[in-house]
C-alpha positions in Angstrom: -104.2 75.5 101.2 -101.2 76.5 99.5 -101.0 76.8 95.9 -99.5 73.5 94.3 -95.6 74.1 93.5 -93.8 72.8 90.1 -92.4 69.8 91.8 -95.9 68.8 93.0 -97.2 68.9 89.4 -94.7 67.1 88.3 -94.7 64.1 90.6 -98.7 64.2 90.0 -98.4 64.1 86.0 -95.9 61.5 86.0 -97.9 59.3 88.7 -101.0 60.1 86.6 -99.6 58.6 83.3 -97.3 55.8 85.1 -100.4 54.4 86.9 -102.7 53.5 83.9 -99.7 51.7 82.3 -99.0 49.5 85.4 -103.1 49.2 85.5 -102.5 48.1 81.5 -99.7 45.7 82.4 -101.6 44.4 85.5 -105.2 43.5 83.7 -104.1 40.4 82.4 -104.8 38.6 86.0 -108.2 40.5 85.6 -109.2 37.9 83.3 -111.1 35.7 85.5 -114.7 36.0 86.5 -114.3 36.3 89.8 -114.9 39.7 91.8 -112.0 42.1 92.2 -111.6 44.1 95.7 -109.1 45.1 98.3 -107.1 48.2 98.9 -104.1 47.6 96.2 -107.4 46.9 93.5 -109.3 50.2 94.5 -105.9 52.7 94.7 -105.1 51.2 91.5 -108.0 51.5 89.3 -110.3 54.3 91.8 -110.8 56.3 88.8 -112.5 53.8 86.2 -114.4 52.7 89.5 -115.7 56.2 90.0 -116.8 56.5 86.2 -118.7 52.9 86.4 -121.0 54.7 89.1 -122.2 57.3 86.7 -125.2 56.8 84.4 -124.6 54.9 81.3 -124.6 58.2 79.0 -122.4 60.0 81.2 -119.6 57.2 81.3 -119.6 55.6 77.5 -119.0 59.4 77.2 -115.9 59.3 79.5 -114.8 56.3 78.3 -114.3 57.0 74.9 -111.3 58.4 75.6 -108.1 57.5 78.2 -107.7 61.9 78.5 -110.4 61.7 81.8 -109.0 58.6 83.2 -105.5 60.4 83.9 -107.1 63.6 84.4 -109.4 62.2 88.0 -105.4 60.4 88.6 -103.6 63.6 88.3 -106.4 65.4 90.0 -106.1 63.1 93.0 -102.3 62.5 92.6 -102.3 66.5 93.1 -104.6 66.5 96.1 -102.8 63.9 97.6 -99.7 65.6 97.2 -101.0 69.3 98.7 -102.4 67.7 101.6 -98.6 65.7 102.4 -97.2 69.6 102.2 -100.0 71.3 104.3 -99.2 68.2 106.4 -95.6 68.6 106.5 -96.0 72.6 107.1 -98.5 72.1 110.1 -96.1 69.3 111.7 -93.3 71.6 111.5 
């Protein structure tokens, strides 16, 4: 796998810091009881999902803080983004 170029990090950090605030501006439907689910739910909120599987020790420690919420987006933002240009590369 090729090393991740600037643009690639780029588009990663800004996805990773644009998706909690349209997560923000979105949880006011989430106010309801009932059960959330369906693809749009899980690409949008994957992260805290992940963190709510962890022990409770593990993930009050997480949570305390936003910083490894957008780190697990840019992390996948960046994976998603390396396997488009190996993609792209093996298609051409």
């Amino acid at each position: 796998m090729p090393a991740p170029n600037r643009l690639s990090i780029l588009i990663s950090a800004a996805l990773a810091v644009a998706t909690p605030l349209l997560a923000g501006s979105l949880a006011w439907r989430l106010i309801d009881e009932e059960p959330r689910s369906g693809v749009g739910y899980v690409l949008l909120y994957w992260p805290s999902l992940l963190l709510d599987q962890l022990p409770a020790r593990a993930a009050e420690a997480f949570q305390r803080s936003a910083l490894p919420t957008v780190l697990l987006y840019f992390g996948g933002y960046l994976l998603l983004c390396q396997l488009a240009r190996t993609l792209w590369r093996r298609l051409r």
